[in-house]
MINUTOR-358173 format. One record per residue (C-alpha): residue number from 1; x, y negated, z negated. Coordinates in nm, 4 decimals, always signed. Layout:
REM MINUTOR-358173
NODE   vofi         c1         c2         c3
NODE    NUM          X          Y          Z
...
//
This chain:
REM MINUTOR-358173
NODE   vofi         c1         c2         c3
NODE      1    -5.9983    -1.2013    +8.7205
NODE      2    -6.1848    -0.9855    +8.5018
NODE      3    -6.0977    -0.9352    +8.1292
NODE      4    -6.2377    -0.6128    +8.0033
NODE      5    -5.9991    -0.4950    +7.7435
NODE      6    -6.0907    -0.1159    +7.5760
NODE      7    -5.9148    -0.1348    +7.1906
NODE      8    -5.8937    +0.2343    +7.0763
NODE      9    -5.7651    +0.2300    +6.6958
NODE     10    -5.7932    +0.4249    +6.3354
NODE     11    -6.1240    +0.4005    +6.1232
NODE     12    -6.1899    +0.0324    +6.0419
NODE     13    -6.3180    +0.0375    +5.6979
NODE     14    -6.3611    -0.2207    +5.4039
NODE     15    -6.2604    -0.4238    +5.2577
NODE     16    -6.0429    -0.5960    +5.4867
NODE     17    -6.2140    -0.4430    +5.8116
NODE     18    -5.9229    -0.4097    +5.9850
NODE     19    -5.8586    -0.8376    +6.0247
NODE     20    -5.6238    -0.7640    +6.2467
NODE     21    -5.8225    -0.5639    +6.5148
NODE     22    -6.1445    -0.7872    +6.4536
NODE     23    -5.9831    -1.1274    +6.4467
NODE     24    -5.8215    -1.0634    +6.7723
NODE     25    -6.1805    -0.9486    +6.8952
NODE     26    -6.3582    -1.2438    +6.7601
NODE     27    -6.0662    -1.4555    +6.9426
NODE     28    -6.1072    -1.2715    +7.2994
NODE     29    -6.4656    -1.3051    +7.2782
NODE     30    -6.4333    -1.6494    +7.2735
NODE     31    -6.2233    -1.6357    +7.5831
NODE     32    -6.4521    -1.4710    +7.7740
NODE     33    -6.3215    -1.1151    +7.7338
NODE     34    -6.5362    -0.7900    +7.7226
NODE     35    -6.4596    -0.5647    +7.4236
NODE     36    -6.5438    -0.2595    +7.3026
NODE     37    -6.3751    -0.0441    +7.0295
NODE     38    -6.3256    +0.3558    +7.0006
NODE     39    -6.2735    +0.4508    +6.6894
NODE     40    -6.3323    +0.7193    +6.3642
NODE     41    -6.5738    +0.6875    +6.0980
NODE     42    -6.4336    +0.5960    +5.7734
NODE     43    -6.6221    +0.8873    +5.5642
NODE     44    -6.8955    +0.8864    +5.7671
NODE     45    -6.9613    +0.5889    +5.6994
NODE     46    -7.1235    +0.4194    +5.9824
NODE     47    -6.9969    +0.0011    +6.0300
NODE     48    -7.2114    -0.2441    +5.9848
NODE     49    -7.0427    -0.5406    +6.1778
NODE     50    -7.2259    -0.7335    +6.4491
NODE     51    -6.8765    -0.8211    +6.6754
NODE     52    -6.8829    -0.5614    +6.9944
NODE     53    -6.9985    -0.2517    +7.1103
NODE     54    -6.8110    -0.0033    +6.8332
NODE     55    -6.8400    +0.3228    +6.9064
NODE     56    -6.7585    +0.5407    +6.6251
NODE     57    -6.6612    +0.8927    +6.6286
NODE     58    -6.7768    +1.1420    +6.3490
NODE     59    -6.4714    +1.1868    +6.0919
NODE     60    -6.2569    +1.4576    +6.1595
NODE     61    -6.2164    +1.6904    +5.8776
NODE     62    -6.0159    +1.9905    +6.0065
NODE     63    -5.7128    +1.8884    +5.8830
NODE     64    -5.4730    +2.2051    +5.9599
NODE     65    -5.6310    +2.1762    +6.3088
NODE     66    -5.5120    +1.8337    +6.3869
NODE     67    -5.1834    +1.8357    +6.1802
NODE     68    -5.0947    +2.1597    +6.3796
NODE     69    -5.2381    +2.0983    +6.7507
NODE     70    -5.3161    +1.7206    +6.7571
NODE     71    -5.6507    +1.7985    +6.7752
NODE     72    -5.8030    +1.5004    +6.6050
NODE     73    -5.6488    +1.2731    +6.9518
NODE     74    -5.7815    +1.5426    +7.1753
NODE     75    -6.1860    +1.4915    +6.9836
NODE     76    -6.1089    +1.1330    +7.0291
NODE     77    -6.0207    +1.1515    +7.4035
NODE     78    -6.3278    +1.3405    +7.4220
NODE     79    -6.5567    +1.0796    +7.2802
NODE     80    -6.4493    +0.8126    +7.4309
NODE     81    -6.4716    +0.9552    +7.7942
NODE     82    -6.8694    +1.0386    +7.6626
NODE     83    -6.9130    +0.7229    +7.5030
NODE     84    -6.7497    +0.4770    +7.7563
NODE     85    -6.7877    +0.3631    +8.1067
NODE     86    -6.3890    +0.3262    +8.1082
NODE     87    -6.3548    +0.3154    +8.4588
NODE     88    -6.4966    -0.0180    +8.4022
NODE     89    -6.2166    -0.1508    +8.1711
NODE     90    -5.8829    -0.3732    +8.2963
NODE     91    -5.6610    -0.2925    +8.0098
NODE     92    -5.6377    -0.0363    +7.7116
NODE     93    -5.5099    -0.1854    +7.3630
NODE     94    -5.4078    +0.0982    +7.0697
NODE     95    -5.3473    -0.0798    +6.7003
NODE     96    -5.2112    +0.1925    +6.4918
NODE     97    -5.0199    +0.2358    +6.2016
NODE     98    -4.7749    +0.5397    +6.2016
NODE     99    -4.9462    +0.7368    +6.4369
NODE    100    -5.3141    +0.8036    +6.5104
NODE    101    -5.4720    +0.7451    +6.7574
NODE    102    -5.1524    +0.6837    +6.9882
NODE    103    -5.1785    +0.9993    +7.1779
NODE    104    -5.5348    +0.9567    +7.2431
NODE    105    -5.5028    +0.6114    +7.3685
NODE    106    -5.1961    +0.7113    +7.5685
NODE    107    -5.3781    +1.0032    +7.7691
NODE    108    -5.6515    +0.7589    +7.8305
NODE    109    -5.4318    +0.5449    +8.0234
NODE    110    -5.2837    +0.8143    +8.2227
NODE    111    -5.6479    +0.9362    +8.3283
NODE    112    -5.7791    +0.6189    +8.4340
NODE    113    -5.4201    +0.4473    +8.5451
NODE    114    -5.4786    +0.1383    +8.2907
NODE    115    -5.2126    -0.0482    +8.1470
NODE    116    -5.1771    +0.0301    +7.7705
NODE    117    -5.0544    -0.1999    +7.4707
NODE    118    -4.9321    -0.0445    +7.1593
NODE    119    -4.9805    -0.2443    +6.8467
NODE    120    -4.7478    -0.0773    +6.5631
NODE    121    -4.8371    -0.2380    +6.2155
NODE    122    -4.6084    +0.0425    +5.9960
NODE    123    -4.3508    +0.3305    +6.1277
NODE    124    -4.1741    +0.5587    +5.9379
NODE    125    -3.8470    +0.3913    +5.9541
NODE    126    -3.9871    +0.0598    +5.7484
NODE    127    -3.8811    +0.3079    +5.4108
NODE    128    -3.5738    +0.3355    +5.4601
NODE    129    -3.4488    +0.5882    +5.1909
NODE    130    -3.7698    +0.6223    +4.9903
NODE    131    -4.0492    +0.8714    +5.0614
NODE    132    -4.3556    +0.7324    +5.2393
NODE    133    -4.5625    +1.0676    +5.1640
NODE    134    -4.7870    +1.0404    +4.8842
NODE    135    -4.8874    +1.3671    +4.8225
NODE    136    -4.7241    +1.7625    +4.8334
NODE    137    -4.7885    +1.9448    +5.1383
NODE    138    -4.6959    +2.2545    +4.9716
NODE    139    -4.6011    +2.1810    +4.5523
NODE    140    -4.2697    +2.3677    +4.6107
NODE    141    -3.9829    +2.0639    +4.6645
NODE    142    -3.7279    +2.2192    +4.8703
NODE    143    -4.0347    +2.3804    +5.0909
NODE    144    -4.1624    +2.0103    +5.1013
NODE    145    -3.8517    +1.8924    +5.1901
NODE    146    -3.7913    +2.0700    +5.4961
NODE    147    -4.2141    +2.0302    +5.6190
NODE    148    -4.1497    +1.6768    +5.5697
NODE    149    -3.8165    +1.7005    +5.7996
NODE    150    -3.9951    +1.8968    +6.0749
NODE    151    -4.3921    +1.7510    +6.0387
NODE    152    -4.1379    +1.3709    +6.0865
NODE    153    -3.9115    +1.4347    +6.3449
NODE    154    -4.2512    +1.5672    +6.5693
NODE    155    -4.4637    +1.2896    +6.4985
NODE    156    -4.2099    +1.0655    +6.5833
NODE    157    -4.0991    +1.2533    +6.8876
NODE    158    -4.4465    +1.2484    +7.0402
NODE    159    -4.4967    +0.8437    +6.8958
NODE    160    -4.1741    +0.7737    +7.0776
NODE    161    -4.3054    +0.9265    +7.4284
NODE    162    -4.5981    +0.6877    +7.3795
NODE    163    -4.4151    +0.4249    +7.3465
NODE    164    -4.1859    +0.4868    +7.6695
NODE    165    -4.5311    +0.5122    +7.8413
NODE    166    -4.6552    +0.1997    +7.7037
NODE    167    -4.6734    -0.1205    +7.9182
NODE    168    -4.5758    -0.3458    +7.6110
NODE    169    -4.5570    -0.2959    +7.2520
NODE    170    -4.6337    -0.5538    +6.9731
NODE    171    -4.5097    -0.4763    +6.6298
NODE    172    -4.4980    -0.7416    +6.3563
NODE    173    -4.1513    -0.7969    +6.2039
NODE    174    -3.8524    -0.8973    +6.3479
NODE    175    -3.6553    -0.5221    +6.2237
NODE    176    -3.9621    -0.3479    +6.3707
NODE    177    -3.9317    -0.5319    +6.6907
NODE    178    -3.5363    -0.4201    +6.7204
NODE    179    -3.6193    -0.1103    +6.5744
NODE    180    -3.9005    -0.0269    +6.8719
NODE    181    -3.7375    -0.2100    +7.1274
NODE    182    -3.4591    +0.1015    +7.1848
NODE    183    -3.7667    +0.2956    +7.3220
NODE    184    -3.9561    -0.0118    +7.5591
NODE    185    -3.7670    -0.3033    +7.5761
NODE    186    -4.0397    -0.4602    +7.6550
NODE    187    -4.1574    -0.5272    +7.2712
NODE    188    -4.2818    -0.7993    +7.1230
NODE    189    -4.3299    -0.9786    +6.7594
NODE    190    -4.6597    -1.0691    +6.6800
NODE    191    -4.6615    -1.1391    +6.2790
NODE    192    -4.9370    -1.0583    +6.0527
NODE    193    -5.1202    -1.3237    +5.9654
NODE    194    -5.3741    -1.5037    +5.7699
NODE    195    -5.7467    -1.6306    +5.8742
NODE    196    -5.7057    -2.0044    +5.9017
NODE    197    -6.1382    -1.9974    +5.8304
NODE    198    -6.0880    -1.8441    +5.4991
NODE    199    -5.7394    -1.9070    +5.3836
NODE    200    -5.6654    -2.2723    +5.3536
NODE    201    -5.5751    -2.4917    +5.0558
NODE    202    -5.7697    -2.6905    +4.7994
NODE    203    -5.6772    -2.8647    +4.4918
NODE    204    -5.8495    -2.6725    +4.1841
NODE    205    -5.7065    -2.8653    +3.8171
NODE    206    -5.6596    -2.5595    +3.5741
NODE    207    -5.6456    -2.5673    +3.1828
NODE    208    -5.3324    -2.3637    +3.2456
NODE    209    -5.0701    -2.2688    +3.4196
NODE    210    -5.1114    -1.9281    +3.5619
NODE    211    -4.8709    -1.7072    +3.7697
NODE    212    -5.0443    -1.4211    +3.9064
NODE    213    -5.0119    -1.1444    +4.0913
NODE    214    -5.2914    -1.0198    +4.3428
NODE    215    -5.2509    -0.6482    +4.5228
NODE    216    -5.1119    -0.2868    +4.4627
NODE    217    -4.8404    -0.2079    +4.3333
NODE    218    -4.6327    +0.1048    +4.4312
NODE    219    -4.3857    +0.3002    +4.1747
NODE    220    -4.0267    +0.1841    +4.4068
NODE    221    -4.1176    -0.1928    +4.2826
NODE    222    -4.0254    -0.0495    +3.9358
NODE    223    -3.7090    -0.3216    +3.8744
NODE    224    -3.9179    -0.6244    +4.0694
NODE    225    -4.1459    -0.7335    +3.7853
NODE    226    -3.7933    -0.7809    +3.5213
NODE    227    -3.6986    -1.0707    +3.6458
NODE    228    -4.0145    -1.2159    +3.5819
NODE    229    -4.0310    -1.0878    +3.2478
NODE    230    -3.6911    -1.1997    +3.1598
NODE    231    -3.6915    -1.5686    +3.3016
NODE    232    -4.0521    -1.6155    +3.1103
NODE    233    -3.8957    -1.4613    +2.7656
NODE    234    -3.5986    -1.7330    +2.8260
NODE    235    -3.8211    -2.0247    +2.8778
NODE    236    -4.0352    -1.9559    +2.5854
NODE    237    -3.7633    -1.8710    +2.3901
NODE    238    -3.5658    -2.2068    +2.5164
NODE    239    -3.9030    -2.4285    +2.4471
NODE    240    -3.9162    -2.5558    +2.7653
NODE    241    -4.2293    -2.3584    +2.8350
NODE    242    -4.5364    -2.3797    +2.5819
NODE    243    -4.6287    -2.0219    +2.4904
NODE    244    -5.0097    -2.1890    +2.5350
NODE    245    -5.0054    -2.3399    +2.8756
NODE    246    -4.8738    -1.9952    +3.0454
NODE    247    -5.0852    -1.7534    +3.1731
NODE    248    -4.9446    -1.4373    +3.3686
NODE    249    -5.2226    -1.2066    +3.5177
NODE    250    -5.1861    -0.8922    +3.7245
NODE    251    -5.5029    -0.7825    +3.9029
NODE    252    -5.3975    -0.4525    +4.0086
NODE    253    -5.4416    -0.0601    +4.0597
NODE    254    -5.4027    +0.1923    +3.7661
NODE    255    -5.0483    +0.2525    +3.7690
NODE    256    -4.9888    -0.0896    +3.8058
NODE    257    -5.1423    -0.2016    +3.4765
NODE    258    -4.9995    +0.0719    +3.2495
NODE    259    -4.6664    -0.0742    +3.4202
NODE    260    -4.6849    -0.4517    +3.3149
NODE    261    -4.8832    -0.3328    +2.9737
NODE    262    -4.5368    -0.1411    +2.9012
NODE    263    -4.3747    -0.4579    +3.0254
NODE    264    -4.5643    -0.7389    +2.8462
NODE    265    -4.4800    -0.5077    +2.5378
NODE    266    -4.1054    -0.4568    +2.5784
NODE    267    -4.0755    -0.8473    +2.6208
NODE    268    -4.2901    -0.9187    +2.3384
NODE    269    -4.5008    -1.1083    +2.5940
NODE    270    -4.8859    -0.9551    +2.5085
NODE    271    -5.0208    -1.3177    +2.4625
NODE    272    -4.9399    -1.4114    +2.7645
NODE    273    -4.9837    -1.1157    +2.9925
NODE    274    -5.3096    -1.0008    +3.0932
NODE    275    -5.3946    -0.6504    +3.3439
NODE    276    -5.7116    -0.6480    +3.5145
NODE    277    -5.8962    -0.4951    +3.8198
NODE    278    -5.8303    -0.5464    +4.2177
NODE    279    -6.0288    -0.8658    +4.2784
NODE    280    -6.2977    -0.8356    +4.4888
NODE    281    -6.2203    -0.9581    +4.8340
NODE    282    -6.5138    -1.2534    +4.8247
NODE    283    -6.3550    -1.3700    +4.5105
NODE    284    -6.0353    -1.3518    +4.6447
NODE    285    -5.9497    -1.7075    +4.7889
NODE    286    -6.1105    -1.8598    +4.4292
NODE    287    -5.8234    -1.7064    +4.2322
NODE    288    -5.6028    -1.7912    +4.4686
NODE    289    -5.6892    -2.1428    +4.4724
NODE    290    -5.6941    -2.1038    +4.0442
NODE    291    -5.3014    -2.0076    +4.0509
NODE    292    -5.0346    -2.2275    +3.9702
NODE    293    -4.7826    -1.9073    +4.1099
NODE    294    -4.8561    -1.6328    +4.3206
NODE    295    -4.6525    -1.3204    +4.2852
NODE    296    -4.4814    -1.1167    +4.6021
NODE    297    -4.3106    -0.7979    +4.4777
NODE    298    -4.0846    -0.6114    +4.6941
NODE    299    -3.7567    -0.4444    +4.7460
NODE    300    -3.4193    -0.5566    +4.8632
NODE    301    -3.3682    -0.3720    +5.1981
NODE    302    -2.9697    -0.3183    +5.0940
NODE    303    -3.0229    -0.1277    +4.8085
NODE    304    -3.1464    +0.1844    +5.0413
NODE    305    -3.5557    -0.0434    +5.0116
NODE    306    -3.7597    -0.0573    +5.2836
NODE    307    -3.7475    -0.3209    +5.6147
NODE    308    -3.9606    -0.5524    +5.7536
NODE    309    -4.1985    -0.5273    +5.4898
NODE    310    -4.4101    -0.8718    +5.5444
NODE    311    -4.7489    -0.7941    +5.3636
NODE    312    -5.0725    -0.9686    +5.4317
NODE    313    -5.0215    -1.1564    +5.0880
NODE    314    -4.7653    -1.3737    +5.2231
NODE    315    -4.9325    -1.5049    +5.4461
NODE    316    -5.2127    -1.5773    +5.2504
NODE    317    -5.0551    -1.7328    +5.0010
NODE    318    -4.9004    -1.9282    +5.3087
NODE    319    -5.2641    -2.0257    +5.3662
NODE    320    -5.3308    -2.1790    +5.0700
NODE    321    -5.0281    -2.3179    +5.0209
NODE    322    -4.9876    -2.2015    +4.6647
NODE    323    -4.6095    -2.1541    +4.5545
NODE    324    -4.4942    -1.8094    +4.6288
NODE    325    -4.2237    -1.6253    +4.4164
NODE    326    -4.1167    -1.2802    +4.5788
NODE    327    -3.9728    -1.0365    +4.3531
NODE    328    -3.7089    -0.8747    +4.4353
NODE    329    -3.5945    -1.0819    +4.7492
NODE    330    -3.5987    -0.8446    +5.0558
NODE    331    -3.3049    -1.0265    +5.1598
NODE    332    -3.4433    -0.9665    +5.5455
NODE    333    -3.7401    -1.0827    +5.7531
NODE    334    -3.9829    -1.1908    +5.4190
NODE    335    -3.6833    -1.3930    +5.2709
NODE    336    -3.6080    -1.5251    +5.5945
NODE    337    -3.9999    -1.6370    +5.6448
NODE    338    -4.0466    -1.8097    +5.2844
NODE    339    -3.7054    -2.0302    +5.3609
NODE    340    -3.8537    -2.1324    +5.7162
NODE    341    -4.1720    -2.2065    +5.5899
NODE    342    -4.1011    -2.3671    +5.2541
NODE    343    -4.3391    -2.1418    +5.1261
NODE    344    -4.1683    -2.1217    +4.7677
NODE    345    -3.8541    -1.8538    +4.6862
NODE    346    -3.7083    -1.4910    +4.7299
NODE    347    -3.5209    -1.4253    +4.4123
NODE    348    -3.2498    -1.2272    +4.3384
NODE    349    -3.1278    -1.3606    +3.9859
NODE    350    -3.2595    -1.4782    +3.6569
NODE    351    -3.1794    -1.8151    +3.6568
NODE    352    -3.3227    -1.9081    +3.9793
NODE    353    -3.6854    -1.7959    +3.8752
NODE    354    -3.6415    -2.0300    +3.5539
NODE    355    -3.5610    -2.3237    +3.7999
NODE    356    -3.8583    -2.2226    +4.0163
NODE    357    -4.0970    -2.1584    +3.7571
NODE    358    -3.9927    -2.4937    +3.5187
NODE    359    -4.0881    -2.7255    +3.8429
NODE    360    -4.3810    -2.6090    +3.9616
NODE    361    -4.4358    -2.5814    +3.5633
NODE    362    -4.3547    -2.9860    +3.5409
NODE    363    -4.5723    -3.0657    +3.8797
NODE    364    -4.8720    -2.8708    +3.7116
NODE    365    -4.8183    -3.0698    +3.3940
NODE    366    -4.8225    -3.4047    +3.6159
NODE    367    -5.1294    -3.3225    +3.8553
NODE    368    -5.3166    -3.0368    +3.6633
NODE    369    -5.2575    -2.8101    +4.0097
NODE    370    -4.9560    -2.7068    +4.1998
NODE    371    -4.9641    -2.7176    +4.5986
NODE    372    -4.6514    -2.6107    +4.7790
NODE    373    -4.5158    -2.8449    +5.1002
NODE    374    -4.4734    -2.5467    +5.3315
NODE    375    -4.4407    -2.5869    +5.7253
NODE    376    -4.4956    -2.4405    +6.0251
NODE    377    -4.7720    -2.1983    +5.8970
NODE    378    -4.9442    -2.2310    +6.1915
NODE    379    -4.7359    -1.9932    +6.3724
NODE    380    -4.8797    -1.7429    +6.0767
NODE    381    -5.2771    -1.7911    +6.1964
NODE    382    -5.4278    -1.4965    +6.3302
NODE    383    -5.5990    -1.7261    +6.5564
NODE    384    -5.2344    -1.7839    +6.7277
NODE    385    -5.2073    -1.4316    +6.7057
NODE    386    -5.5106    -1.3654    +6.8858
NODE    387    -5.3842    -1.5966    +7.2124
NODE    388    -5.0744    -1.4632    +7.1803
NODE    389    -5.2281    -1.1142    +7.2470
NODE    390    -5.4793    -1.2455    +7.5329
NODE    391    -5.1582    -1.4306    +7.7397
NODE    392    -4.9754    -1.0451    +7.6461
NODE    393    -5.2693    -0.8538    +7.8452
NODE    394    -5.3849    -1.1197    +8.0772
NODE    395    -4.9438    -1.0582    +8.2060
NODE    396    -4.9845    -0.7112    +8.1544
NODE    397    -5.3253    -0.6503    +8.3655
NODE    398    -5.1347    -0.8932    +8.6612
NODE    399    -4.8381    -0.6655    +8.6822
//
């Protein structure tokens, strides 16, 4: 049988590069498979990764254009048909979050008669209540409002037609998988996950004990970090903790830092807090490996939060089995995936982020490091996530 699989996704860019995309091309290409990727320049920016033939369209920069008539999938359609020999191909595979390039990858199909695999990483419905735009489309609110409303429901209309036409869709949380499932039933869970090459644990002894937190953080987390705050002012206050051996460091974006700054003040905790910088990504596992905590913040999903939000930093941390403490629990599919792992706690009160923090606390007093027991992380590997994929097309292609 021939395995020629044609992945047509948004720009790949740094620094992550897309790992989910190029680990599952690194794991085909292993297998055998022929890949090649359509996809946009990030900024012009031509990549410089030796995996597969990438073929990289110019970025689109007419923005009323494609917002108005799609016509950022139709330039996309167009240079791919140029591009590609995709007569040549067995199976079409579209990774997307929200929405680009579905309908380019979905026309593709019909014009060659391919089966097609949708890969949804985010959709709208993950916010729940909150608003996932991040900028005005027109500074007025109420005119915003109702753009929002209308520029939605289309998007989603046209995603959801793409998705009927789809011969599977993959998603990666158990409430996206419901959620998609009511437009193809055929749709499948295949988590996020972390590279079991880069992400695996070592024992580092460290003159303190640090909890930190590693990754953005977005103005709804705004109650997640009090907890925290409050359980480390209670065990400094109690003695149990010494105010010397504690480190807390956020490595962070802008808003971010002026948050826990205003924080680390209203706790009196500036001795012990530190802001920096986003870590770069090659110094990434070192820190990890350094931490005696790492910190998850999120939202519960039944206080109007979002769903199925299981960020790449889980499963990192997973990786390198370092104790995880998620803040707020999601009470939903992350809560659910720390208890089945063992991979450390989703809190909800005070007191149980004392208990949490005093042991790990005692164990790094006892062995200089902390290493959580968890189990089952293999599941998590985006190497299993790349077979899963391959046995997904290889049924797919057969049909």
């Amino acid at each position: 049988m021939n395995k020629r699989v044609l992945i047509v996704c948004e720009a790949i860019a740094p620094p992550a590069f897309s790992p989910r995309v190029i680990t599952l091309v690194e794991g085909l290409l292993l297998k055998g498979w022929h890949c090649e990727i359509v996809t946009e320049m990030d900024n012009n920016q031509p990549l410089d990764l030796d995996i597969c033939a990438i073929h990289q369209m110019p970025t689109y920069h007419h923005l009323i254009a494609d917002k108005l008539f799609g016509a950022k999938e139709k330039a996309l359609v167009r240079f791919a048909r140029e591009r590609v020999d995709i007569d040549k191909f067995d199976i079409i595979f579209c990774a997307s979050y929200y929405y680009f390039p579905l309908q380019a990858a979905a026309q593709l199909a019909r014009i060659y008669h391919l089966p097609l695999i949708v890969d949804l990483r985010d959709i709208v419905e993950q916010w729940g209540e909150l608003d996932y735009y991040t900028r005005s489309f027109t500074g007025i609110q109420w005119i915003d409002n109702i753009v929002k409303k209308i520029y939605t429901a289309r998007n989603m209309n046209q995603r959801n037609r793409v998705l009927r036409q789809a011969t599977a869709v993959t998603t990666v949380s158990p409430w996206h998988q419901k959620t998609l499932a009511q437009y193809n039933d055929k749709t499948y869970l295949i988590y996020n996950g972390f590279d079991a090459n880069t992400f695996y644990p070592r024992a580092v002894k460290t003159p303190t004990f640090d909890i930190n937190f590693i990754g953005k953080y977005y103005s709804h987390y705004a109650k997640c970090p009090t907890l925290l705050f409050e359980a480390i002012q209670d065990l400094i206050r109690e003695k149990k903790v010494k105010r010397d051996d504690l480190h807390v460091n956020f490595y962070t974006n802008a808003i971010g830092q002026q948050t826990f700054e205003n924080l680390s003040k209203k706790y009196a905790l500036e001795q012990i807090v530190s802001v920096h910088n986003y870590i770069p990504r090659s110094e990434l596992i070192n820190y990890m490996h350094y931490s005696s905590i790492l910190l998850i913040l999120t939202t519960s999903c039944k206080q109007n939060g979002t769903h199925g939000m299981m960020g790449t930093k889980f499963y990192e941390i997973l990786g390198v089995e370092k104790p995880c403490l998620c803040l707020n629990s999601d009470e939903e599919c992350l809560a659910d995936a720390i208890e089945q792992t063992n991979a450390g706690l989703a809190a909800t009160q005070v007191d149980e982020v004392k208990d949490f923090i005093l042991t790990k606390y005692y164990e790094w007093l006892k062995n200089g490091y902390t290493r959580q027991a968890v189990v089952n992380k293999e599941q998590f590997t985006r190497q299993h996530e790349a077979a899963q994929f391959e046995q997904l097309f290889i049924q797919c292609i057969q049909r």
